[in-house]
Every structure is written in C-alpha cells, then in structure tokens.
N, C-alpha and C positions, 0 to 999 in steps of 0.2 A: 504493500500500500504506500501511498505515498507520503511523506515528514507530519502532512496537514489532516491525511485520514485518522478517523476513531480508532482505536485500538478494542478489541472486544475479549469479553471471559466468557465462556461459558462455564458455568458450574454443574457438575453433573458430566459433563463433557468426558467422560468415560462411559459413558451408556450411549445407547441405541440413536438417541435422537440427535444427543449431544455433540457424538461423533461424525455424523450423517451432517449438522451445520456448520464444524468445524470443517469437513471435506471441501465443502462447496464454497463456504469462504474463503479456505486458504489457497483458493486455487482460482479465487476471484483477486486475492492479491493482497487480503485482511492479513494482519497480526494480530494472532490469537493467542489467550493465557486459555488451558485444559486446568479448573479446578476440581479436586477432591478434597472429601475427608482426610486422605493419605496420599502426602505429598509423593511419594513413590510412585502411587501408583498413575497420580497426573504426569509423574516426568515420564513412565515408561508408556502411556498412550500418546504425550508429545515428539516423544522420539520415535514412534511407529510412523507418524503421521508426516514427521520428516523426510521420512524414507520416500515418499511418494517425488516429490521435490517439486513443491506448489510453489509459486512462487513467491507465498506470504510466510511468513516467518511464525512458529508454534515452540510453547515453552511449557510447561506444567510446573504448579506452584497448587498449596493449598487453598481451599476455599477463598477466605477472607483474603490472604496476602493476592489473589488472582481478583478480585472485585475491587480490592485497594487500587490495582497497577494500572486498571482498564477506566477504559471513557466509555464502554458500554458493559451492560452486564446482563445474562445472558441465562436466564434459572430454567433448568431442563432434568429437575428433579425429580422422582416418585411421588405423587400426590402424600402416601403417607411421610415423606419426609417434611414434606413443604414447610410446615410450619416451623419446623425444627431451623431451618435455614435460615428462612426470614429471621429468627430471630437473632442465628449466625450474623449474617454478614448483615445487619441494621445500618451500624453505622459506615461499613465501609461503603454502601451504595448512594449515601445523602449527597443530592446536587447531582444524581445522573441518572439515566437513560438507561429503566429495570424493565426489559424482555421477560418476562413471564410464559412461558410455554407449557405452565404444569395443566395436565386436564386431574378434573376429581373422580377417577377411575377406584371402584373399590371393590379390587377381589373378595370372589371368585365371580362376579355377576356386572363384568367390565363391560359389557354389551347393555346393563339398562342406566339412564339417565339420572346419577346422584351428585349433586349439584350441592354445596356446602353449604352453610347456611347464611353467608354473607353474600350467597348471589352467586358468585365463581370464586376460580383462584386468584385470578385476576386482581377483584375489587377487594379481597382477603388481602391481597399484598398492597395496593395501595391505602387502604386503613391502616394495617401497620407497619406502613415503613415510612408516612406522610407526604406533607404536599409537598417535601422537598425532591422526593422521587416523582419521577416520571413514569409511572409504571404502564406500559403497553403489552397489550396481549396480541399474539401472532403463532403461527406455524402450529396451533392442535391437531389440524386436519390431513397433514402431511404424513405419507410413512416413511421411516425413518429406514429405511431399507434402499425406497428411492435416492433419496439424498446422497446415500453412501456409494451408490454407483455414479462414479460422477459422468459415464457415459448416459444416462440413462435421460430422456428428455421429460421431464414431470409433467405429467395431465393432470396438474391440479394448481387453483386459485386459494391467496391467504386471508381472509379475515383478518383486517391491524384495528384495532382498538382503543383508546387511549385517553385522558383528557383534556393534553397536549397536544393539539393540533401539529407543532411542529417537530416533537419525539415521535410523532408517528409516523410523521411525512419521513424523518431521518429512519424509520424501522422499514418505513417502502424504497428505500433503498438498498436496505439488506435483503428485502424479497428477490427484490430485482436480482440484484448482485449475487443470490443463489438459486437465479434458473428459473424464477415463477413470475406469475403477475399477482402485486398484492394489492385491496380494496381501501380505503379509509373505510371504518364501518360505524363510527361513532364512539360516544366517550366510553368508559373503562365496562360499565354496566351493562353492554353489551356484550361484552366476551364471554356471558353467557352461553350465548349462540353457537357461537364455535366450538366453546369446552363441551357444550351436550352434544353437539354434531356426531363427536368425537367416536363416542358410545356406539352411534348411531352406525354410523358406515364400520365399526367392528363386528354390527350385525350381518349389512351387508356382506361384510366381507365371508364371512362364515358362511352364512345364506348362501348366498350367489357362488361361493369360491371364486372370488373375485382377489386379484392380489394387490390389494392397497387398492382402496375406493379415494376417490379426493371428491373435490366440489369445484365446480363453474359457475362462475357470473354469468347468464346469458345477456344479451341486447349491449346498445353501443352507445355510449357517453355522447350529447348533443355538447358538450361547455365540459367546464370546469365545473369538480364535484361541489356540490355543497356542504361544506364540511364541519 
C-alpha cells in the first residue's frame, strides 16, 4: 500500500474468515497486522501468508498490540467470543474505524435467526466501545472459502452499515479492494439484516447444496445514493 494508505488488523485473523480478508487484501496491496490470543500463533499465520508474496506486507502481533498498530481494525471473531474482545481491545480501538464482521451464530442451530439482544453485533459493539468508535458492519454474507481463493471471482454483494457516513464510504473501499461490490445500507441498526441473512443462506446452503450462497442488489442506481 502506499506511505498514505490505512494500515489494517484483523483480529481473529487466524480463522476462516479472517484469513480469507487478509488474502484479498494483501494482494490488493494493504498492510496487514494477523491478531490473536497467542502471539505465536498470529506470527506463524503471518509468515504462511508471506509465502504467497502479495504485495502488501503481513506481520502477526497479539490482539491489542495489532488494534494499537492499525488505522483500521478488523473483528472476525466467534460470536461466543465477541464480547470477550470488545472488552479486550476497548481502549486500543478509541478514534478508529471498528469492522465488525461477527454474525450471532449459536450452535448447534446456526441455520435459524438469533439475533442478540441489542439488535446485532454490530450495534453491541458500538454501545460498548462508544461514539468515539466508528463501528461498521460488513462482509457477514461472504464465505470465507471464497475469499481465500484468490483466483476465485465472488458472486456476491456487501451490506456496509454504519453511523459514519464517511467510515463507511472508507469500508466500500475495502469491499472494492477485495473483489466485491459493497452497498451503503444505512446506520449501525441495520446490520441486523445482514447478520440474520447470514443464518439464512447457511440454510440454503444445506438445502440446495449450494456452495456459498451470497446476495445481489438487483436494479441500477439513477444518482448518487442517498445516504
């Protein structure tokens, strides 16, 4: 990326999803921090990811010290963990731009619609991490499989959410920058929609044997959105 681009973390960034965003970033040209629980295990998925030789630069560092380093932060955690983290990395995220991608999936019954009691995870994290976060919701609907092929051309659109107009426009640039086309979809209270979708196309997926269901906008923008 270049001296003036964002630097990003993702947390979690040892799993499924997390890895699958790192791919497509660092090969758009991002510098990315890989955090974990255990700093080891963030350095040894940083150093797989090297191997590829994208042309953005990956480091692994622990949770908080990788939310501290970054201009964006990036939470791609287990629903059951979520709250645990938030209340991790609080203050390292104050004054930036917090990606929320957790859906509230609760085994063994991740295919029906449980939804937290704050609304999503989303509007969970912007309650407690405050208005000095910017919290946007994005990328539930994605399979994390896709992502990780970075041959792979994604049939699917993002849901960005947020109550930052301008964190969000800056997170439809990271859609873009990983291969999709993403929506403004309204403030944080909507991320409802996408985190229950989530559930939804895991039915599909089952149902239909379908391998990763996504979602389409259909029709064509007359203007600029109203946002």
């Amino acid at each position: 990326m270049t001296d003036t681009g964002p630097t990003l973390a993702i947390l979690g960034g040892t799993g499924d999803l997390g890895w699958g965003l790192a791919v497509r970033w660092l090969d758009a040209g991002y510098d990315i921090t890989i955090g974990s629980r255990a700093r080891e295990k963030a350095e040894d998925a940083a150093n797989k990811l090297t191997e590829f030789g994208f042309s953005g630069t990956v480091r692994g560092l622990e949770n908080v010290e990788a939310a501290t380093a970054a201009d964006i932060v990036v939470l791609t955690v287990p629903f059951a963990n979520h709250h645990v983290m938030l209340k991790t990395i609080k203050d390292a995220v104050q004054g930036k731009i917090f990606v929320d991608v957790t859906v509230p999936l609760v085994p063994p019954k991740v295919s029906r619609v449980q939804l937290p009691p704050e609304g999503s995870a989303a509007v969970r994290s912007q309650e407690f991490l405050g208005e000095d976060v910017r919290v946007v919701s994005a990328f539930q609907n994605v399979a994390a499989g896709h992502l990780a092929n970075i041959e792979h051309d994604i049939d699917c659109d993002v849901l960005v959410s947020g109550n930052d107009e301008a964190a969000r426009e800056t997170v439809l640039e990271l859609v873009e920058a990983a291969g999709m086309k993403g929506w403004h979809a309204g403030p944080v209270d909507n991320s409802a929609v996408a985190e229950a979708l989530t559930s939804v196309l895991i039915f599909l997926n089952r149902t239909y044997e379908i391998d990763g269901a996504g979602i389409r906008i259909t029709g064509e923008s007359r203007g600029d959105a109203d946002q």
